[in-house]
MARMAR-770901 format. One record per residue (C-alpha): residue number from 1; residue in one letter; x, y, z negated. Coordinates in Angstrom, 3 decimals. Last residue first. Layout:
N
(NUM A (X Y Z))
...
This chain:
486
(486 X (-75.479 -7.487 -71.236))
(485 X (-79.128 -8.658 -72.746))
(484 X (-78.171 -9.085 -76.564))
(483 X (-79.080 -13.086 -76.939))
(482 X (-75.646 -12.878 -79.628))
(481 X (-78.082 -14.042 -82.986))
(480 X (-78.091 -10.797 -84.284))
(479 X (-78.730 -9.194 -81.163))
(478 X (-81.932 -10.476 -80.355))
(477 X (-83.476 -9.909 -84.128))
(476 X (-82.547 -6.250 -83.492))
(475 X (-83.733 -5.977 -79.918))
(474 X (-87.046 -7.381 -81.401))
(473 X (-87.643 -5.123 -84.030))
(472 X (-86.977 -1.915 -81.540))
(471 X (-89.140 -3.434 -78.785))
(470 X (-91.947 -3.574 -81.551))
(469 X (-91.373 0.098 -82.760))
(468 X (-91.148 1.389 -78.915))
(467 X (-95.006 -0.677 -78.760))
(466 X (-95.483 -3.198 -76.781))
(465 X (-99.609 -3.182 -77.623))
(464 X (-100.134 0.404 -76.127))
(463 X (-103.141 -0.737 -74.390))
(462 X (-104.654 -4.423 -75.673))
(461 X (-102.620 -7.366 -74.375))
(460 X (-105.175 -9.566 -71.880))
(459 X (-106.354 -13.167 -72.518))
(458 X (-108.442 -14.500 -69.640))
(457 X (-106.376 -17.844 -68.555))
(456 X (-108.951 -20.153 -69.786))
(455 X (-112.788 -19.504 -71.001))
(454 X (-114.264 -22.191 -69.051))
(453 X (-112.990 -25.306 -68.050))
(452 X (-111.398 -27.746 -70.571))
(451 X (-108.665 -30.425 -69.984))
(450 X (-105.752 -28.518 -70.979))
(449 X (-106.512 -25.409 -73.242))
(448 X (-105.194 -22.395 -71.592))
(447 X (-104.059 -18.829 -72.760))
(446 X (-104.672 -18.582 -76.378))
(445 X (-105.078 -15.020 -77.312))
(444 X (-107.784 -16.286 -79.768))
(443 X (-105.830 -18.647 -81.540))
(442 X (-103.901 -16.107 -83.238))
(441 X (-101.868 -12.733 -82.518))
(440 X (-98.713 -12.145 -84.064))
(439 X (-97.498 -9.374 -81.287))
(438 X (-93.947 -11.019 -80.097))
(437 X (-95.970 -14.551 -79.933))
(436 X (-98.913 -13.129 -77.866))
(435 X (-95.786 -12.152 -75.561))
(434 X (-95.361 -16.051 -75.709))
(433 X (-91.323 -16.658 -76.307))
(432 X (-88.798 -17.733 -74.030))
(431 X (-85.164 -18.765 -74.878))
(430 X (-82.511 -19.237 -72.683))
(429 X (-78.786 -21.421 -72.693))
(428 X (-79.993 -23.352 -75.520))
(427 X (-77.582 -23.086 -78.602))
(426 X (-80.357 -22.554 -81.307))
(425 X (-80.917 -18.822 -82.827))
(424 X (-83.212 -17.768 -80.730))
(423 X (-85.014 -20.781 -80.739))
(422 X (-85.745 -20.741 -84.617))
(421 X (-85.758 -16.699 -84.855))
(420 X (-89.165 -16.613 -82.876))
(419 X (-90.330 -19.586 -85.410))
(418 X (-89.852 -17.266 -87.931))
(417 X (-91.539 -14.136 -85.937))
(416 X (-94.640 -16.199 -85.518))
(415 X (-94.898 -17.000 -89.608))
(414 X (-94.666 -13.757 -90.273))
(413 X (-91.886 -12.352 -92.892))
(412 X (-93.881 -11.448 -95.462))
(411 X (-95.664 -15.095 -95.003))
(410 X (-92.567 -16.915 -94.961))
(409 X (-90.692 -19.582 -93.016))
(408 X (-87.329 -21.286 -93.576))
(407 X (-87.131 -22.887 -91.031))
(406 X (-87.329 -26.323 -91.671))
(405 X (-88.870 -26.165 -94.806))
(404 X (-91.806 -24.029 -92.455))
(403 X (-92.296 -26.415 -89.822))
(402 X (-92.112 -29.178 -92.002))
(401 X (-95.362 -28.235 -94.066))
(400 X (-97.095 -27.003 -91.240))
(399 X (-97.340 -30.620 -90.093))
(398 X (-97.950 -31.737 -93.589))
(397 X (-100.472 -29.412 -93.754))
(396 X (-102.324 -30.757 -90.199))
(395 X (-101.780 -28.347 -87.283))
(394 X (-105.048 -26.263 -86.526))
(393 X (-104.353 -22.661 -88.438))
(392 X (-100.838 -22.753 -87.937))
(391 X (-100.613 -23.184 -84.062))
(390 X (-103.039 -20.193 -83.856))
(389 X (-100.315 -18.419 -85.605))
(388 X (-97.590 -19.631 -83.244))
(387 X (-99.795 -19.146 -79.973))
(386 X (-101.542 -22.199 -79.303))
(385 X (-100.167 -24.442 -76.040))
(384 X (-100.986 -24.830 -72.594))
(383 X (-99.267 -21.191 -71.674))
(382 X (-96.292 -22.562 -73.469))
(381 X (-95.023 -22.575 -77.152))
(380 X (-92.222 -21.425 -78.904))
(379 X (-89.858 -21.757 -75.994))
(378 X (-85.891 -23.379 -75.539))
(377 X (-84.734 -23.834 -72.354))
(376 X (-81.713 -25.985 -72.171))
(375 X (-78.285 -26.561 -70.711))
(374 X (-77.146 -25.946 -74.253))
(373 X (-78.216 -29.314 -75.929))
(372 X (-81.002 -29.107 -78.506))
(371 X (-80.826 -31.918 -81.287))
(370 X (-80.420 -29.188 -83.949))
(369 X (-83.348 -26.781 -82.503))
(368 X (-86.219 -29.322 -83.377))
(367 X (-87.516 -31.069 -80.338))
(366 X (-85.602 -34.309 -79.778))
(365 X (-89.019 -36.322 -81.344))
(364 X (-88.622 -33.967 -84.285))
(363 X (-87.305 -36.682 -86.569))
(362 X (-90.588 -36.269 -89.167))
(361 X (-93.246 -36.510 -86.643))
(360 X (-95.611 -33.875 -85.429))
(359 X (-92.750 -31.102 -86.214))
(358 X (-91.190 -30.401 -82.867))
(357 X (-93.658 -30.286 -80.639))
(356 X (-94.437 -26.598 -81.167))
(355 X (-90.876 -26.120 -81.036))
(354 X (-90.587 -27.069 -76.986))
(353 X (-87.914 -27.860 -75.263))
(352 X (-87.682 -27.651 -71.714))
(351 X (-85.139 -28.824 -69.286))
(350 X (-82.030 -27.260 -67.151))
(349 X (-81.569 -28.882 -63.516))
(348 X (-78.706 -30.891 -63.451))
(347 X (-80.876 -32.957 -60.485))
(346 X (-79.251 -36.229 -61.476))
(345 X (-79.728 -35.928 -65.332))
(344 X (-82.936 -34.554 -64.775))
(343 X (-83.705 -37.664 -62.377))
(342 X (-82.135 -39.955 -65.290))
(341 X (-84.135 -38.455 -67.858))
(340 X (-87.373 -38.957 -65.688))
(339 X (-86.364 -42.800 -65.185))
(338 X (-85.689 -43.176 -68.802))
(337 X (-89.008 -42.301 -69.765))
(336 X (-91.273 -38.959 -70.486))
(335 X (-94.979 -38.999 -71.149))
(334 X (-95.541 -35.383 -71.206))
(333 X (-92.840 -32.185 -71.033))
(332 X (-90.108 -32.075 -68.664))
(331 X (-90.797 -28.600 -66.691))
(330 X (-87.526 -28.326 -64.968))
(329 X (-86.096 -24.987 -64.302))
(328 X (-84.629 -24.176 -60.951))
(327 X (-81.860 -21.671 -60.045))
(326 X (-81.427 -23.125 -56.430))
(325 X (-78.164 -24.722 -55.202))
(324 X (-78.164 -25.020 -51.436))
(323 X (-80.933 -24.449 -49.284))
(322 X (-81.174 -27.402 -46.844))
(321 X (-78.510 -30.044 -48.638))
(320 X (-80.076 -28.491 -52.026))
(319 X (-83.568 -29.614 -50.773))
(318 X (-83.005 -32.669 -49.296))
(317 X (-81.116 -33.830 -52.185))
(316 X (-84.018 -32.965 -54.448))
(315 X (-86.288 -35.264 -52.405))
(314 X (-84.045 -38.237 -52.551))
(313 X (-83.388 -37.726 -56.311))
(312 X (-86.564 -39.069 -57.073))
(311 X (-89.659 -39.659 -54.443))
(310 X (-92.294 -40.381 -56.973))
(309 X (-92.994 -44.293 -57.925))
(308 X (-96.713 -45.138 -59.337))
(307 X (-97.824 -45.095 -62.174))
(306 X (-101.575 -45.957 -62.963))
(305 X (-104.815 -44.512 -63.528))
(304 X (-107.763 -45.553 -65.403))
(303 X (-108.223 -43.419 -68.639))
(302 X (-108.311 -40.407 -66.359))
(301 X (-111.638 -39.449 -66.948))
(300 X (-114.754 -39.444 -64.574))
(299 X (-113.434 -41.324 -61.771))
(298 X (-114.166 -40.358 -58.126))
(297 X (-110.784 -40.336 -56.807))
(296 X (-109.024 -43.449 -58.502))
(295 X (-106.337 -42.079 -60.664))
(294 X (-102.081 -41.401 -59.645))
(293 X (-99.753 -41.094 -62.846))
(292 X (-96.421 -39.606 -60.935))
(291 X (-93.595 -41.371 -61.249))
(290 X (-90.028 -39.568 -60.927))
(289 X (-90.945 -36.476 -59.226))
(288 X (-93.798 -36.572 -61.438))
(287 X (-91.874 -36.117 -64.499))
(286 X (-91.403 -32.096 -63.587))
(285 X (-94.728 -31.317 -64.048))
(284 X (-94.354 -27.542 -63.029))
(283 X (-90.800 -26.583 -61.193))
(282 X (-89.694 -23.184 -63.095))
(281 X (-88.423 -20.423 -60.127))
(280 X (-85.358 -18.725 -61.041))
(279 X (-85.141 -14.820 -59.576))
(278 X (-88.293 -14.821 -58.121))
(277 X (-90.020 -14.121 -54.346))
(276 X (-86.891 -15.662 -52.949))
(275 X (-86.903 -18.560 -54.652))
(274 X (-90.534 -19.608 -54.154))
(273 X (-90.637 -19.124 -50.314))
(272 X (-87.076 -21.391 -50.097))
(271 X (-88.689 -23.986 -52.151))
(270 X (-92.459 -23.991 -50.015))
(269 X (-90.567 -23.939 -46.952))
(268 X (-88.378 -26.915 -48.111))
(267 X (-91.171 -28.893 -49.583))
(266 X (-93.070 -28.640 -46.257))
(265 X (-90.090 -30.114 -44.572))
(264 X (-89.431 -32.926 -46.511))
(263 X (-87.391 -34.512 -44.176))
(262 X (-90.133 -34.968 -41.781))
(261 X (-89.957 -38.949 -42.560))
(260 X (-89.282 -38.174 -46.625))
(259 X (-92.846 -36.122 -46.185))
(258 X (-94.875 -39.429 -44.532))
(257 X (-93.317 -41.733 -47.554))
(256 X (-94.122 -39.082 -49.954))
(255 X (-97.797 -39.216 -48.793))
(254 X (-98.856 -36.114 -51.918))
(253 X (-101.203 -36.862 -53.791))
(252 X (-104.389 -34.897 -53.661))
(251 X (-105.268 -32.581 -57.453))
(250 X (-108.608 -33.758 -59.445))
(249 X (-106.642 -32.601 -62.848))
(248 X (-108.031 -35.222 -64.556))
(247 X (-106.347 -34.840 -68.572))
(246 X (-106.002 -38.077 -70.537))
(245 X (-109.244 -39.503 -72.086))
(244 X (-107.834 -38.844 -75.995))
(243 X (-107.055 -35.151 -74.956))
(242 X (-104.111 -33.192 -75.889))
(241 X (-101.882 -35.570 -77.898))
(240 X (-102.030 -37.768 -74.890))
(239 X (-104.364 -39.973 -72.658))
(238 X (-103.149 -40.613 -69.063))
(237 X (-102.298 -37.209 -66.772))
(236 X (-103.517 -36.264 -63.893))
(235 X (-103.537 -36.478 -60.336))
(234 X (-105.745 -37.893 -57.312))
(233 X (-106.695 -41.176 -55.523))
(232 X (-108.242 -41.920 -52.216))
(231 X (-107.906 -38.409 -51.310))
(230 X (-110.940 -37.654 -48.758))
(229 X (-109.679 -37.150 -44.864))
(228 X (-112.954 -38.799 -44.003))
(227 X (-109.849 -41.384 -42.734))
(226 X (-108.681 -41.276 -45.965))
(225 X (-106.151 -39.093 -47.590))
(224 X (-103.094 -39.400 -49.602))
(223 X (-101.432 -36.250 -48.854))
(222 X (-99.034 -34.675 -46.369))
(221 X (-100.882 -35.801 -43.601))
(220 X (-103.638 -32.775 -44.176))
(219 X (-101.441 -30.807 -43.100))
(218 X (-103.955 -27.450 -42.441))
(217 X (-106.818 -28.104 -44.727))
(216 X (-104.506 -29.605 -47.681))
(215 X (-102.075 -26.646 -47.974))
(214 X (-105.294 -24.266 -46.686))
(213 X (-106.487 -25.355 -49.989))
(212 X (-110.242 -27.227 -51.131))
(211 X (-107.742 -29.918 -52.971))
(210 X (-105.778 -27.776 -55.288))
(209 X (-101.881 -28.230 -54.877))
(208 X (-99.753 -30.009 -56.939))
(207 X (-95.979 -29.570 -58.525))
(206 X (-97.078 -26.222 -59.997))
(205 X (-94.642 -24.255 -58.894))
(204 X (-93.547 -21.019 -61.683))
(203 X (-91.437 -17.587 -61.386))
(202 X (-89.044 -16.687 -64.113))
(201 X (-88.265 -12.665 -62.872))
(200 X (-85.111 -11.195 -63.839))
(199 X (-85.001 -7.828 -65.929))
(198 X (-81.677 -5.864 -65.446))
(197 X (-83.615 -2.549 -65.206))
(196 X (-82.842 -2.591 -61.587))
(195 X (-83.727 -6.190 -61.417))
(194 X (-87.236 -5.375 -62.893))
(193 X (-87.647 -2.705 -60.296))
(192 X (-87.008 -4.353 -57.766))
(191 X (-89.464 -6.975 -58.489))
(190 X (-92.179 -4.551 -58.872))
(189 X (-91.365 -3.158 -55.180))
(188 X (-91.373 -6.813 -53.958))
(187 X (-94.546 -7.373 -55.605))
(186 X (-96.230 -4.406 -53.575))
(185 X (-95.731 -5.027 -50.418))
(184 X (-95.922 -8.832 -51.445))
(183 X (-99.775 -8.092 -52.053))
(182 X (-100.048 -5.297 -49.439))
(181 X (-99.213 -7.596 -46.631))
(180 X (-101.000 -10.406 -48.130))
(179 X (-104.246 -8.290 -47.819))
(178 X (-103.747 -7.483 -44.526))
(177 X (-103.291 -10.883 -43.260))
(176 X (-106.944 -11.407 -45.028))
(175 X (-108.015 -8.481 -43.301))
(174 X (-106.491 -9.265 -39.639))
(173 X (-108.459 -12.980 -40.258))
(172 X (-111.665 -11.038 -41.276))
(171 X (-111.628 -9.404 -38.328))
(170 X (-110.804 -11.820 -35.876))
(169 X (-113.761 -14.554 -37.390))
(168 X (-115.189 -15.218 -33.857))
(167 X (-112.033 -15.363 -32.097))
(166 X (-109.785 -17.055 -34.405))
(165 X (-113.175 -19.369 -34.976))
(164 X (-113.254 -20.258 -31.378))
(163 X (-109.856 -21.222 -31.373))
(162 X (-110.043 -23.362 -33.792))
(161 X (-112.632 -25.009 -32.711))
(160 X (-111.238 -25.556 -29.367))
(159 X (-108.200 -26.812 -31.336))
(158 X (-109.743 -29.518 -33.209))
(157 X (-109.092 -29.288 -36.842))
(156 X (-110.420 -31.905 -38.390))
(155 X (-112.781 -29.927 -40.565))
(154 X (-113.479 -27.396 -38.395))
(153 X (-114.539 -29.958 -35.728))
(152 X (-116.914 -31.968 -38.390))
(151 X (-118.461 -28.295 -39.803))
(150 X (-117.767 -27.239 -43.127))
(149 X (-118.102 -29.486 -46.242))
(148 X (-114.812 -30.613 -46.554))
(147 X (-113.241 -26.733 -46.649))
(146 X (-114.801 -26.084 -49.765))
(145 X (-118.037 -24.077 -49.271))
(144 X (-117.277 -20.033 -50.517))
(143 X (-120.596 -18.774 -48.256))
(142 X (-119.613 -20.730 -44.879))
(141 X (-118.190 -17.847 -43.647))
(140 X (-115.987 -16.579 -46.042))
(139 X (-114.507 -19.930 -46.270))
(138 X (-114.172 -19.542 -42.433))
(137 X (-111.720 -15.970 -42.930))
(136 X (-110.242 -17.533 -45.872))
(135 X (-108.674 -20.456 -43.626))
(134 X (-108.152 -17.975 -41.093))
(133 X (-105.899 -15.965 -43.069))
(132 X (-103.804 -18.586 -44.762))
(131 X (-103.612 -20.376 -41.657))
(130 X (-102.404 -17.330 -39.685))
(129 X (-100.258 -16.594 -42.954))
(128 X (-98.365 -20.035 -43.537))
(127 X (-95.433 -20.765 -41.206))
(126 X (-96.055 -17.213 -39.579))
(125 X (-95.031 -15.714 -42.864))
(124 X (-91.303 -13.597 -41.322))
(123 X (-94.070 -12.683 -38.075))
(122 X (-96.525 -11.305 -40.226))
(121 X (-94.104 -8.782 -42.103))
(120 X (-91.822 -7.986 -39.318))
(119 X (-95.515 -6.690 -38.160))
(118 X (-96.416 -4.618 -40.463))
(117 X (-92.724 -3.378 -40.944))
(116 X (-93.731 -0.010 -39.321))
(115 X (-96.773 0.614 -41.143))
(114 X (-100.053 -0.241 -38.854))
(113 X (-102.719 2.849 -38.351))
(112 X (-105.947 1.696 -38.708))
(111 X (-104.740 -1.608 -40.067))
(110 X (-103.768 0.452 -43.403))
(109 X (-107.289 2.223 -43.580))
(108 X (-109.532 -0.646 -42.933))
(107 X (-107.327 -2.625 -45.187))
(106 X (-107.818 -0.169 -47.932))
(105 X (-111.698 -0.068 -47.581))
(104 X (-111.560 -4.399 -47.949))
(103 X (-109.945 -3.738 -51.052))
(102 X (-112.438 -2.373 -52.743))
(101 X (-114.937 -4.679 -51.411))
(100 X (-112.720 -7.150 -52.187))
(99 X (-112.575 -6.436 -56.360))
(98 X (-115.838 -6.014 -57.316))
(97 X (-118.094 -9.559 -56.694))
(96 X (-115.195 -11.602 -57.634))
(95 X (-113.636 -9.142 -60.024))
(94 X (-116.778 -9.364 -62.430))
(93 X (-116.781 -13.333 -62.039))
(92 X (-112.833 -12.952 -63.401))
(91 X (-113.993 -11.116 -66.706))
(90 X (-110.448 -10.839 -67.941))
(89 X (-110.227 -10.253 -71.529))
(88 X (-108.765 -7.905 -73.983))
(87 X (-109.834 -4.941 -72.464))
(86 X (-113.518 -6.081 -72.763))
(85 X (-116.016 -3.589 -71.535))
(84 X (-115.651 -4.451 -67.732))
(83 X (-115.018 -3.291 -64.414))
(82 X (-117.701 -0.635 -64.086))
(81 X (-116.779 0.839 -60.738))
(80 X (-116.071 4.635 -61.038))
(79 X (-112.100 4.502 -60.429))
(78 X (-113.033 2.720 -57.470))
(77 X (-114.195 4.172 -54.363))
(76 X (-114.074 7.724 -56.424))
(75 X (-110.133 7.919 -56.557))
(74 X (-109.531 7.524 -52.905))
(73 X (-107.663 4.448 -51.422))
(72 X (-105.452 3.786 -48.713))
(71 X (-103.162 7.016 -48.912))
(70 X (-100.361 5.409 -50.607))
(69 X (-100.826 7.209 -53.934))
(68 X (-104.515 5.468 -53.529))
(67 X (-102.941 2.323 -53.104))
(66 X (-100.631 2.215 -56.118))
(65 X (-103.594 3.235 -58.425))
(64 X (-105.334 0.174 -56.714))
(63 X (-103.043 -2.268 -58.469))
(62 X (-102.715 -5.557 -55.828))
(61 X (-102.974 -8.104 -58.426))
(60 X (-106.569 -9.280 -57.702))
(59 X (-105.338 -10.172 -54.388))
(58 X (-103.402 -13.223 -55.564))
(57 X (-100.349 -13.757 -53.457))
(56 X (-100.076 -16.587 -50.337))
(55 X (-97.409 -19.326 -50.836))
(54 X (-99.414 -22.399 -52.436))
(53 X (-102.882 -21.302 -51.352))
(52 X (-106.123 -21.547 -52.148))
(51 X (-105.317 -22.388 -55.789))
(50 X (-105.775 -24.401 -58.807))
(49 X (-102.680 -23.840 -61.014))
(48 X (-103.079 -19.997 -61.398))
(47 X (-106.706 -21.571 -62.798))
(46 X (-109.474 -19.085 -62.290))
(45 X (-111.860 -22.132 -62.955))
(44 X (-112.859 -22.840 -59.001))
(43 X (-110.142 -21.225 -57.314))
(42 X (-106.976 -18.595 -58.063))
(41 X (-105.023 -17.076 -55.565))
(40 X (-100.802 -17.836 -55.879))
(39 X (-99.338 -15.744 -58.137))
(38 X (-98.089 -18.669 -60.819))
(37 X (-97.271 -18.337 -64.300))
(36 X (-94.892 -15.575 -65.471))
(35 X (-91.535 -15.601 -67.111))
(34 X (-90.289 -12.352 -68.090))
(33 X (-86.443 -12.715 -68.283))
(32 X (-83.106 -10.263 -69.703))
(31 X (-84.801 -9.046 -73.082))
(30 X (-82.828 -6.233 -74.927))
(29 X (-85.648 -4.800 -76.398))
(28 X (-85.544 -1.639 -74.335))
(27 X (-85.048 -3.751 -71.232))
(26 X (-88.043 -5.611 -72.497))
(25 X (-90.406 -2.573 -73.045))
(24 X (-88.985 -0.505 -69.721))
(23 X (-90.599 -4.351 -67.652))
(22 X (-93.780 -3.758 -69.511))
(21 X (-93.807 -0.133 -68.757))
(20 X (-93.193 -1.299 -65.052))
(19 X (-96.064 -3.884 -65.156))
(18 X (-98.316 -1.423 -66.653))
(17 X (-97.480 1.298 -63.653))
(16 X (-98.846 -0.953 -61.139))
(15 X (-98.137 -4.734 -60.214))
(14 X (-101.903 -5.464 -61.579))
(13 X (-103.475 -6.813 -65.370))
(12 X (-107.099 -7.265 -65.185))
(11 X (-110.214 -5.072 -65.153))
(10 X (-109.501 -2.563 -63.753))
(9 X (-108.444 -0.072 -66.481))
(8 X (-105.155 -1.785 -66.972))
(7 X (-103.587 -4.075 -69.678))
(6 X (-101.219 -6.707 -68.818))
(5 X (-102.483 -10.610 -69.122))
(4 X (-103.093 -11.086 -65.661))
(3 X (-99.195 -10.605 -64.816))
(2 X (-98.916 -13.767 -67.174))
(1 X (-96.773 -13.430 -70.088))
């Protein structure tokens, strides 16, 4: 469950008291991981996948409550803003207009008189902050425009311009710095409290970066670019169960050959950030290490993009030889071939498995709990997927059909907490289930459909949904098949 997805008054789920009663609810249920998507800012179509930056924290998440005990807030600058009638769902144009000039007031406050690690703070995320913060700064400035449209020198970086716009733009760039301060301020103190409670935080890299990103803006030679400094071809995925035209995700490629000759540098900051902000860090799109599916930038679909060769083993080597052995979790879902096996294989990074996918064909396609090897991570269903009830109203019958001869499913039972007890009860080393999994809801507490914008990643839990009763069923289940949280 996405830290969106908790309930607050605000409008969207924050790193305030919520999170911490959500963190008492799974060490009361005997739970040992929450796995969350990414906390990076969100773009164009709120995607956690799509964002501004790959190592700054989304602002949105900062829980005001938490500033106002800190001083940096007072109850009437935001406690009487209307932020929404739907506590099920994030309204994320609502927190666009709302949210920063809330924040804004706190920044005003904490810059007016500095805390003492303020500026440990800057100086530990000087290989991404002043870019971070100056990249927002000029976005601000030219009205939300991606970064291609501003002006020729801004876009390529010249220095003079660059310098001019640190001095024009000084404000906003000590706000923006401001706001990352109270971000990971505030995430590390959530974090700490998880571990305390014996809670571990699954954190998650999307293997791309968005294209109007200070990732792009500010190294813009570790993609495929043209001289315009336009990608000449972008990500996605061919045609698949999930959309007969393949899914066009728009992302830059990276230039692996210009990365592997600075020794994969930027991949080593962006590793070493990710770990120590979580306690195992899942690595999205795993395949694409070994080929990635590249399209011709301009195309409408991805029906027309090839394979080409990812950087492999070489890449992962790099890493481990830098930082040593990571707890990483590889995303190996899609159009898998020998070549992806082998890199798992290589990496001995744990895989995914799936039980959604388990029952479109009669063998299980390596997906039913039988065939599951230990060094595995078993899940109901992922943020791209149904929950388990949703799941059952779309699947064909004879789809359904195996799914519940196979294990043993029943109405009285719940349908959701059947295929709960199907993963917990294989031999994979973890086992993740959708929190809208845990409360039986349906296909409208789905969290993403691939390849469709609008109306993705805004499903919320309603107050008092993880219940005492609920953490008490689940411990129970837990235990009997020996997942007790020690």
């Amino acid at each position: 469950m996405h830290l969106s997805s908790l309930s607050s008054p605000y409008g969207i789920g924050t790193m305030g008291q919520a999170a911490r009663d959500f963190v008492d609810f799974l060490a009361l249920a005997g739970q040992k991981y929450w796995q969350i998507l990414p906390i990076c800012p969100t773009s164009y179509g709120d995607s956690p996948y799509q964002s501004f930056s790959t190592f700054a924290g989304n602002p949105y998440f900062i829980d005001l409550d938490l500033l106002a005990a800190d001083g940096l807030l007072q109850p009437g600058e935001y406690k009487t803003i209307d932020w929404g009638g739907k506590p099920e769902c994030v309204d994320y144009g609502r927190l666009y207009e709302l949210r920063y000039p809330v924040l804004r007031k706190a920044c005003v406050r904490l810059l007016a008189e500095r805390p003492a690690d303020y500026e440990d703070f800057c100086r530990e995320n000087a290989f991404w902050l002043p870019d971070y913060a100056l990249f927002m700064a000029l976005k601000d400035a030219h009205q939300g425009a991606a970064w291609s449209g501003w002006e020729p020198e801004l876009v390529r970086r010249e220095p003079a311009a660059l310098e001019r716009a640190r001095a024009a733009y000084a404000r906003d760039i000590d706000f923006w710095q401001a706001v990352q301060y109270l971000f990971f301020r505030q995430w590390t103190a959530l974090k700490a409290y998880a571990n305390g409670k014996g809670v571990q935080i699954i954190g998650d890299l999307p293997i791309y970066v968005a294209a109007d990103s200070v990732d792009v803006w500010s190294s813009p030679e570790n993609f495929q670019l043209d001289r315009d400094l336009t990608p000449t071809e972008v990500a996605g995925c061919p045609p698949d169960a999930f959309s007969a035209t393949g899914q066009l995700w728009g992302n830059p490629l990276y230039d692996w050959d210009a990365m592997k000759r600075d020794d994969y540098s930027w991949w080593i900051r962006r590793i070493r950030h990710l770990c120590r902000i979580y306690d195992m860090v899942r690595i999205d799109h795993f395949r694409g290490f070994a080929g990635y599916y590249a399209i011709p930038y301009g195309s409408r679909d991805a029906c027309n993009g090839r394979w080409r060769t990812g950087p492999g083993m070489d890449l992962f080597r790099a890493i481990e030889n830098a930082l040593g052995r990571q707890n990483i979790i590889a995303e190996d879902l899609g159009f898998l071939t020998q070549d992806v096996d082998d890199l798992l294989n290589a990496t001995g990074y744990p895989g995914m498995k799936v039980l959604a996918f388990a029952f479109d064909s009669a063998d299980g396609g390596g997906y039913l709990p039988h065939d599951y090897k230990r060094a595995c991570i078993a899940y109901t269903g992922t943020h791209d997927n149904e929950p388990v009830n949703g799941w059952f109203e779309t699947v064909g019958p004879d789809t359904a059909a195996r799914a519940v001869e196979y294990l043993r499913l029943t109405k009285g039972e719940g349908y959701h907490w059947g295929m709960l007890r199907g993963i917990w009860a294989s031999v994979a080393d973890l086992a993740i289930v959708q929190a809208q999994d845990i409360l039986g809801l349906g296909h409208e507490a789905r969290m993403n459909t691939p390849s469709t914008l609008g109306g993705n990643w805004c499903w919320r839990a309603k107050p008092g949904a993880f219940s005492l009763r609920l953490a008490q069923k689940l411990r129970r289940v837990t235990e009997v098949y020996c997942r007790l949280a020690r």
